[in-house]
NUGUFI-947987 format. One line per 8 residues: number of its first residue (from 1); their letters; for each residue x, y, z of N, C-alpha, C. Coordinates in steps of 0.2 Angstrom, whole numbers. Each point is the difference from the previous one (the first is absolute). Layout:
NUM	A	X,Y,Z,X,Y,Z,X,Y,Z | ...
This chain:
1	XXXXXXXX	4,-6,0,-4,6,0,4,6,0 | 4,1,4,8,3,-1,0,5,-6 | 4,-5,-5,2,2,-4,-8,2,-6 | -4,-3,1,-8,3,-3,-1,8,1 | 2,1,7,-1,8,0,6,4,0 | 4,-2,-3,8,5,0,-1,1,-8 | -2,-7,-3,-1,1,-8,-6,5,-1 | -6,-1,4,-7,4,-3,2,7,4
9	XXXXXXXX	5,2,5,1,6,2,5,4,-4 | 6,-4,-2,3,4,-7,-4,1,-5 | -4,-5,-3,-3,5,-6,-6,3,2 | -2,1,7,-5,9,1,6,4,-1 | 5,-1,2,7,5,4,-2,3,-10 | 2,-4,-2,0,3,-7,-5,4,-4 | -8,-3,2,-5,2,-4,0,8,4 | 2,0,6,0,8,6,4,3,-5
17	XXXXXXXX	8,0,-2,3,2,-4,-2,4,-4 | -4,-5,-5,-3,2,-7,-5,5,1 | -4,0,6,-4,5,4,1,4,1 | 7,1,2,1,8,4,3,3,-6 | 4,-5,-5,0,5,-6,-5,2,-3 | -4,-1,-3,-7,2,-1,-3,5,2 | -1,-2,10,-3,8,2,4,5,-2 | 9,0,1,3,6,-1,0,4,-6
25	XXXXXXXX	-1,-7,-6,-2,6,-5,-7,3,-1 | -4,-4,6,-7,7,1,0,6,3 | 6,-1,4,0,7,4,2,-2,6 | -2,-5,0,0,-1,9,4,-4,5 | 2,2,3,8,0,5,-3,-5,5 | -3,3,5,-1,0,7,-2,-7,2 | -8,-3,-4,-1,-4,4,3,-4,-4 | 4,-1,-6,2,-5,-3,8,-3,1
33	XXXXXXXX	2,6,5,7,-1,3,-2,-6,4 | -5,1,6,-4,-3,5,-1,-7,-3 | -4,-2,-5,-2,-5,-1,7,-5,-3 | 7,5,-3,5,-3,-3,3,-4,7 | 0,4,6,4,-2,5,-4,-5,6 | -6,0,-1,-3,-8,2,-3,-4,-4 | 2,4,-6,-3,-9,-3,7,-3,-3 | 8,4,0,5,-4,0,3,-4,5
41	XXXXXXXX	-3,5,7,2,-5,6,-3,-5,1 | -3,-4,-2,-2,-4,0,1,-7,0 | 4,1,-7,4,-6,-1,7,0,3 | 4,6,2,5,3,2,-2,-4,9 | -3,0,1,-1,-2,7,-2,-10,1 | -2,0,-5,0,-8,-2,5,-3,0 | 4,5,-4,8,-6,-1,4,2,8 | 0,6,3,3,-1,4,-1,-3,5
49	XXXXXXXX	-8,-4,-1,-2,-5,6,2,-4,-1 | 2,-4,-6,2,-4,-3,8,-4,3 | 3,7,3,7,-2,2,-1,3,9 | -5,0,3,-2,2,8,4,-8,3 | 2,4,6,6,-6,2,-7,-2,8 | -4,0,-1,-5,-2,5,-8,1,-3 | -6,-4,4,-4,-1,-4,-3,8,4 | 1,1,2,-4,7,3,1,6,-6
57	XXXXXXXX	8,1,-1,2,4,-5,-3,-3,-7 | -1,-4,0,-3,-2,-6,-7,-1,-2 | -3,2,8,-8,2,-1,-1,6,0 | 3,4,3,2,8,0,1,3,-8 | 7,-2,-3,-1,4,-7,-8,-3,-4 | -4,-6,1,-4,-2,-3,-6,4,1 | 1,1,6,-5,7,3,0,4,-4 | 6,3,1,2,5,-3,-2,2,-8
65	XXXXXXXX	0,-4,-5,-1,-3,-4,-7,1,-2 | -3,-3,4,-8,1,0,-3,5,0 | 3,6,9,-2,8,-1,0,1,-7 | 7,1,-3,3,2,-7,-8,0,-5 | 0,-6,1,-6,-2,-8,-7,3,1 | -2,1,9,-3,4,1,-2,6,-3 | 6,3,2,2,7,2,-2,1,-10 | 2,-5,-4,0,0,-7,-7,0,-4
73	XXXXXXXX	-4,0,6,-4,-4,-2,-6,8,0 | 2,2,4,-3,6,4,5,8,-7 | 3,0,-2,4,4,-4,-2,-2,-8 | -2,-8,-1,-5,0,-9,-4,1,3 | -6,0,3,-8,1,3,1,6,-3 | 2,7,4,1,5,1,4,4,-8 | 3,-2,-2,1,0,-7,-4,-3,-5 | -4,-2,1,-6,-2,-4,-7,4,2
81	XXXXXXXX	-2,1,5,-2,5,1,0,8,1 | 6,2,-2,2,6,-4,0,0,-7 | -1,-7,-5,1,-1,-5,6,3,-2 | 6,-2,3,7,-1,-4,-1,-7,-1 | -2,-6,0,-1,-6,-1,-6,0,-1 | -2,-2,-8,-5,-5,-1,-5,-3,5 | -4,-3,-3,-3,-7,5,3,-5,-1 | 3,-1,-7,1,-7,-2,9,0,4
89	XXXXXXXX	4,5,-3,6,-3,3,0,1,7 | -4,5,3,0,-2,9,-1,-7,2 | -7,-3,-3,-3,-5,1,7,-7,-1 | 3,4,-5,4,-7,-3,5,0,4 | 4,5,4,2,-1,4,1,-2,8 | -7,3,1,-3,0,7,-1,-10,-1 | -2,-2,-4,-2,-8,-1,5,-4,3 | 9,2,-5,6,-2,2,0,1,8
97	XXXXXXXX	0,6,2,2,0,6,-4,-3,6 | -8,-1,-2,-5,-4,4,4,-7,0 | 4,-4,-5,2,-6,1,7,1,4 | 2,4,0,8,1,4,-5,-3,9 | -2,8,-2,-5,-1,9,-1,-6,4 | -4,-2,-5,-2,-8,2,6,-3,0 | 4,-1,-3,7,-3,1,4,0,6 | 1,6,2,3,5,4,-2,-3,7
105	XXXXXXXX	-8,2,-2,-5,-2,8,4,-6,2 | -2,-4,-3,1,-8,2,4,-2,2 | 7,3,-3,9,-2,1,-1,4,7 | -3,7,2,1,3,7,-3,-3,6 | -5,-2,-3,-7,-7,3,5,-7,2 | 5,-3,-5,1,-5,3,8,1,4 | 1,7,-1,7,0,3,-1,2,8 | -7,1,1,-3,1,7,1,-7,2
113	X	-3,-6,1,-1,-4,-1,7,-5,6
């Protein structure tokens, strides 16, 4: 399962990317800096779970991980609702990061355990 969300978290990391390029050439800076920098921590905090030298640190950056996609989650909503994003590419991306969540949740869920 691991390695299922280090793979589905680099390619958000990237579709965020493609996004923040896009708003910038609409104008828009602020909330697209915001979205660039939690929906790239994401996977940045995956991997460094990945090398946690205890199961605690390793349910920690997973957490942390999760706030991230959250937080990402709350910056396209918002960006879609100012109509800088469409419905469809919000929609398409909010879908992406609904499956991390679920991912995220579970691996946080069992690392309580």
């Amino acid at each position: 399962m691991d390695k299922v969300i280090e793979i589905k978290s680099f390619n958000f990391a990237k579709r965020i990317i493609k996004a923040y390029r896009y708003l910038t050439s609409k104008k828009e800076y602020i909330l697209s800096k915001q979205l660039m920098r939690s929906g790239t921590s994401i996977g940045a905090n995956v991997v460094e779970a990945q090398y946690a030298i205890s199961k605690k640190e390793f349910r920690n950056k997973m957490s942390i991980a999760l706030k991230e996609a959250a937080e990402s989650r709350y910056w396209i909503t918002l960006l879609k609702n100012e109509e800088f994003l469409s419905e469809k590419e919000a929609n398409s991306l909010l879908n992406d990061l609904e499956e991390i969540i679920k991912i995220l949740s579970k691996i946080v869920k069992n690392a309580n355990l």
